[in-house]
C-alpha positions in Angstrom: 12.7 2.1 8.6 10.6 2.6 5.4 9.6 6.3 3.6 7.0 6.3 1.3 6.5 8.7 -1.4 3.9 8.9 -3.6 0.3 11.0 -4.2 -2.1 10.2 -1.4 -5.5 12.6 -2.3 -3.5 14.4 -5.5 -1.2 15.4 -3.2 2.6 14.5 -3.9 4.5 13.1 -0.8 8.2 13.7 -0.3 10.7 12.9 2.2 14.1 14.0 3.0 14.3 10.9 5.1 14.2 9.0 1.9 17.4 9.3 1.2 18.8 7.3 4.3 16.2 4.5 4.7 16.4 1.5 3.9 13.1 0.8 1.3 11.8 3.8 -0.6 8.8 3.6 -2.9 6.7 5.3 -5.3 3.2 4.3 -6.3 1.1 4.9 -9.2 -2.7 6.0 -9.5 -3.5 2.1 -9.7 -1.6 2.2 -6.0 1.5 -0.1 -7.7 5.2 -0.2 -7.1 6.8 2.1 -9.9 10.0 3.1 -8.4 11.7 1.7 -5.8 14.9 2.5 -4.2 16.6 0.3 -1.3 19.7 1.3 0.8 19.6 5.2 0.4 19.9 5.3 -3.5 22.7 2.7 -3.9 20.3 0.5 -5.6 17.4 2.1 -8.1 14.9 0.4 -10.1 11.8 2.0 -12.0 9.3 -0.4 -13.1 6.2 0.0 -15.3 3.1 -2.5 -15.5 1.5 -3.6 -18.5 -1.8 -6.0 -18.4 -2.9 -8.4 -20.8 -6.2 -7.8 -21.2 -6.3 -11.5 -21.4 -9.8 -12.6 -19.0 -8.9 -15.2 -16.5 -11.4 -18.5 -17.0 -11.7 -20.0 -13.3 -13.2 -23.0 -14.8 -11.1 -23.4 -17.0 -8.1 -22.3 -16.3 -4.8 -21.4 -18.0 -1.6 -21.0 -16.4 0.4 -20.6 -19.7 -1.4 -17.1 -20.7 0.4 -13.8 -19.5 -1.9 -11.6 -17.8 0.9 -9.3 -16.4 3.8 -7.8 -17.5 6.3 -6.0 -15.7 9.7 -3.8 -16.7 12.2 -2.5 -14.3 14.9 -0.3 -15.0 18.0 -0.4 -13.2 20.4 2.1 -12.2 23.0 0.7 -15.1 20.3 1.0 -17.5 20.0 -2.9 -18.0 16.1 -3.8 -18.1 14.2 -7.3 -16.8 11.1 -7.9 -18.5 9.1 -10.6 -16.6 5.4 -11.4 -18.2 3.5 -13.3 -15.2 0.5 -15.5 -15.5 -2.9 -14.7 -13.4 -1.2 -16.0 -10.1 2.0 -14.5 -10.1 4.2 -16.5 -11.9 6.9 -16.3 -14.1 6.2 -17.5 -17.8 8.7 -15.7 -19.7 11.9 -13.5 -18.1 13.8 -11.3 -20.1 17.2 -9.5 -18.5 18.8 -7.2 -21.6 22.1 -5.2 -20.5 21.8 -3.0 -23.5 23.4 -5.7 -26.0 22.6 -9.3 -24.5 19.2 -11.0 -23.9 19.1 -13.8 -21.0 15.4 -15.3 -21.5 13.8 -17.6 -19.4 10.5 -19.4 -20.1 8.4 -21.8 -17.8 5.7 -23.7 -18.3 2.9 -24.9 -15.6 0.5 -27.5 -15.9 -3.3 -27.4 -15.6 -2.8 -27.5 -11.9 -0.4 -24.6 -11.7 2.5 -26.7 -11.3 5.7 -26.0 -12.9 6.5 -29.1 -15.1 9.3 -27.3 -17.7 12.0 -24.9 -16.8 13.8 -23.4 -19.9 17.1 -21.3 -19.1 18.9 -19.0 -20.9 20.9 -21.3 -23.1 17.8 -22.9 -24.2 16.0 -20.0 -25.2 16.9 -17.4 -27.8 14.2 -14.8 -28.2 10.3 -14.8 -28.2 7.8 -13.3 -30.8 6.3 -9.9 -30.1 3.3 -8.1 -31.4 2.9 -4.2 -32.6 3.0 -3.4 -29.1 5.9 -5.0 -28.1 4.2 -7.3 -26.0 4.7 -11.1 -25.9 2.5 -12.7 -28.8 1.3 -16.1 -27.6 -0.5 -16.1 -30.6 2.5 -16.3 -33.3 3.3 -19.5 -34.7 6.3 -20.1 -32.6 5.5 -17.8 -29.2 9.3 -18.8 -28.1 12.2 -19.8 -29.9 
């Protein structure tokens, strides 16, 4: 069973159902997940989007440069921070309980192919710009 709430035409959707189903979810304008809530509120995320800005080259292409970057909030408060390349996947992960980072960073080669897997003990922070935003620019992007 799945409830959907959202705005469909300006108007704003709710359900009482919402509270017993199994998948709940909210959209934004841009039609993506912002809040999603599975097994009748026992598990609660909100999740923002943030894009790069950065153009994707399809003759050249780079699967190293974030183009997407995602934040959900969970229930506990803890946040994951994933920033995702133009397909979809994972370049950098960061999962902060309020007073520990866990980063992860990956790295694909020109075919898309994930050649370099750092985990958490091999990573301890990444440079960000005004924004707060990943800088691949910085002199050391990852550290």
């Amino acid at each position: 069973m799945y409830a959907v709430h959202g705005t469909l035409g300006g108007a704003t959707q709710t359900d009482p159902i919402s509270n017993f189903t199994c998948f709940y979810y909210e959209y934004d304008a841009e039609r993506r997940v912002t809040k999603e809530v599975v097994f009748g509120k026992s598990n609660e995320s909100i999740t923002t989007t943030t894009l790069s800005g950065n153009e994707w080259d399809y003759e050249n292409p780079d699967y190293n440069d974030w183009y997407r970057k995602s934040v959900e909030t969970r229930l506990d408060g803890a946040t994951s921070t994933v920033y995702r390349n133009y397909l979809g996947q994972p370049l950098l992960s960061d999962l902060y309980d309020g007073s520990t980072h866990w980063y992860t960073y990956n790295v694909y080669d020109s075919n898309g192919r994930l050649v370099l897997s750092a985990e958490p003990s091999a990573v301890s922070g990444y440079a960000k710009d005004g924004n707060e935003n990943w800088n691949q620019a910085a002199p050391t992007p990852v550290t």
